[in-house]
Phi, psi and omega in degrees: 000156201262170176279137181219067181257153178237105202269165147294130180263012134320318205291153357277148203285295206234137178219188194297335230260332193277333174206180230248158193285184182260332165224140181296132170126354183253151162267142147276110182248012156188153189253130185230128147012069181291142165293129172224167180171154192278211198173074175076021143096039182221160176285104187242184192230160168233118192230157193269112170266142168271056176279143143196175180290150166335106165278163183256150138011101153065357146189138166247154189243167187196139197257154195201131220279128162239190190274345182281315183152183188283148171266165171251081200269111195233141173260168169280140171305328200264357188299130192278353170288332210257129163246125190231058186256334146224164213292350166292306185233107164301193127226143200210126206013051177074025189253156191229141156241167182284164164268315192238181169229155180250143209211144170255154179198132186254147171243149165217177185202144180300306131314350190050051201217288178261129162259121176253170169229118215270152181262002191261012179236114173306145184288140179235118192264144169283143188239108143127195185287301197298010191223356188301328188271022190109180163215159195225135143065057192274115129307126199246101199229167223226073182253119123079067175071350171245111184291137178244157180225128141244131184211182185252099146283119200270081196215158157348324188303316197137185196237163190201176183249130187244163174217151173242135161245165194211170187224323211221343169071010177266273167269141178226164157209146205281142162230009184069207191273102198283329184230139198247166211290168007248126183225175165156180176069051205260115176231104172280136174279164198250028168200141169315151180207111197086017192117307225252121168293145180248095190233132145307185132195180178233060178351115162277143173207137168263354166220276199273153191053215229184149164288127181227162168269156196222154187248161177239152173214160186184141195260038204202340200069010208227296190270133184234152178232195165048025189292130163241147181283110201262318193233152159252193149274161177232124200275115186097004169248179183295340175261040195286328191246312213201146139267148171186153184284166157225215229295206171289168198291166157229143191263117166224199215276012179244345113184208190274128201253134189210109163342096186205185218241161166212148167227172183246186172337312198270007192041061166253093159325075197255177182245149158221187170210133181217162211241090182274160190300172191243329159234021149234085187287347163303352175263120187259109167324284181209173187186140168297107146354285158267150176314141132301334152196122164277167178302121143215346199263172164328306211251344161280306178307316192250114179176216181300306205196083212279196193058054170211084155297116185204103193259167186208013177182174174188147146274128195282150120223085211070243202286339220251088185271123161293061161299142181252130179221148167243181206237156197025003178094019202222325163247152143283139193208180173246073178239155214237137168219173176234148202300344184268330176301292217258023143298301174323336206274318185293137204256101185284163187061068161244147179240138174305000000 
């Protein structure tokens, strides 16, 4: 199947070069896979900032969250202690760190085209010991006047999924660590069923099962149970190593349709798509066979850590779906598909 993203002949929206770091002595060395939703009749984006300091020569360094402010740490490239082989992550006497730390920040736009960043709303920073290497990859979801944040928190702990809730993007209130590690990739539907909130994630296993996506349940939005296992990988195909949702489901009259990303062996990043029941979403209907849209432009291919498309939000309007994504691990970018189209795609009666 072909890629059928209507890419914006904008991209990239936004790049590191566009906004200014959060602390002096810091660099932006990547725009990640922003959360989106609306706000005061404008478009925002909550977008995942990378900082780290200028590298030098023969060492790398990397800032890491204290309670006083950030620390910097820097190793020699030749230390026989450093496994540095990617650009994400290190290890240095068997502790793995982050290369860079992350902050969420919001833009927003009138058009959903051009963004800016308004001065009166705060940058969101990771808080306590489960959040010092950051917070990530922030999900946004719209439940009865209240944005629920789903993120990825990062620390020595492991990585887990934490939530903010808001009312107003002003004042938030902490709800800590909702799925304790190793999770991520947490997309809350944006509307109750039975009763009941409703979340994807994502389990990591390094060894027996696999990364999958899982379904949750929970009558509070806060504390989730009843976890099941919804989606796998498929062996010899683009979603062959890892699966994870990106935004929240869209509900249309063929049940809930939800966007979500896979890579293969090679870390290559592609979108797919599958279709849950509309009032037992632990049953998965149908799935795409092939991507809807793979790594093919410059700025997908080439970048912090490239062969990579990876959304976390979108804008509905009828038919007409706005992911917002980012590309190589490096930009933000745009594209438009449509909801009957990437109906059309899904292969129904699928077997692991």
């Amino acid at each position: 199947m072909a890629d059928i993203a209507q890419r914006f002949t904008q991209n990239p929206i936004l790049s590191p070069k566009d906004l200014v770091p959060s602390y002096e002595g810091l660099e932006i060395a990547c725009l990640l896979n922003p959360g989106v939703f609306r706000f005061e009749n404008k478009i925002w984006l909550l977008i995942r900032v990378a900082e780290r300091p200028q590298q030098k020569d023969g060492v790398i360094s990397f800032p890491i969250l204290k309670d006083n402010g950030i620390e910097i740490i820097e190793i020699k490239e030749s230390d026989p202690n450093l496994i540095a082989s990617d650009p994400r992550v290190i290890n240095y006497k068997g502790v793995d760190y982050l290369t860079t730390l992350s902050h969420l920040r919001l833009f927003c736009s009138e058009d959903g085209l051009n963004f800016y960043e308004p001065s009166d709303y705060p940058l969101l920073q990771g808080e306590g010991s489960d959040e010092t290497f950051g917070i990530e990859d922030c999900r946004v979801a719209l439940i009865e006047k209240t944005y629920y944040l789903t993120f990825t928190a990062v620390s020595e702990h492991g990585v887990g999924v934490g939530m903010r809730t808001t009312k107003n993007w002003k004042s938030f209130e902490k709800h800590g660590m909702i799925i304790p590690p190793h999770n991520k990739d947490c997309a809350i539907f944006e509307e109750k069923i039975s009763g009941k909130f409703y979340a994807l994630h994502r389990p990591s296993s390094v060894g027996l099962g696999g990364n999958y996506i899982w379904l949750g349940e929970s009558l509070d939005g806060i504390h989730w149970g009843n976890h099941k296992c919804i989606l796998k990988t498929r062996k010899n195909k683009w979603d062959s190593e890892r699966v994870g949702a990106g935004a929240a489901p869209i509900k249309t009259d063929k049940g809930w349709l939800e966007i979500y990303h896979g890579a293969n062996a090679e870390n290559q990043y592609c979108l797919g798509t599958f279709l849950m029941d509309l009032y037992n979403p632990s049953k998965v209907l149908a799935q795409t066979d092939e991507p809807i849209m793979k790594p093919t432009e410059d700025y997908e291919l080439n970048g912090f850590f490239g062969q990579v498309v990876f959304t976390n939000g979108h804008i509905i309007n009828g038919d007409e779906l706005t992911i917002y994504y980012g590309a190589s691990d490096e930009f933000v970018c745009g594209a438009q598909f449509s909801i009957q189209e990437i109906l059309s795609k899904l292969i129904y009666n699928i077997t692991e």
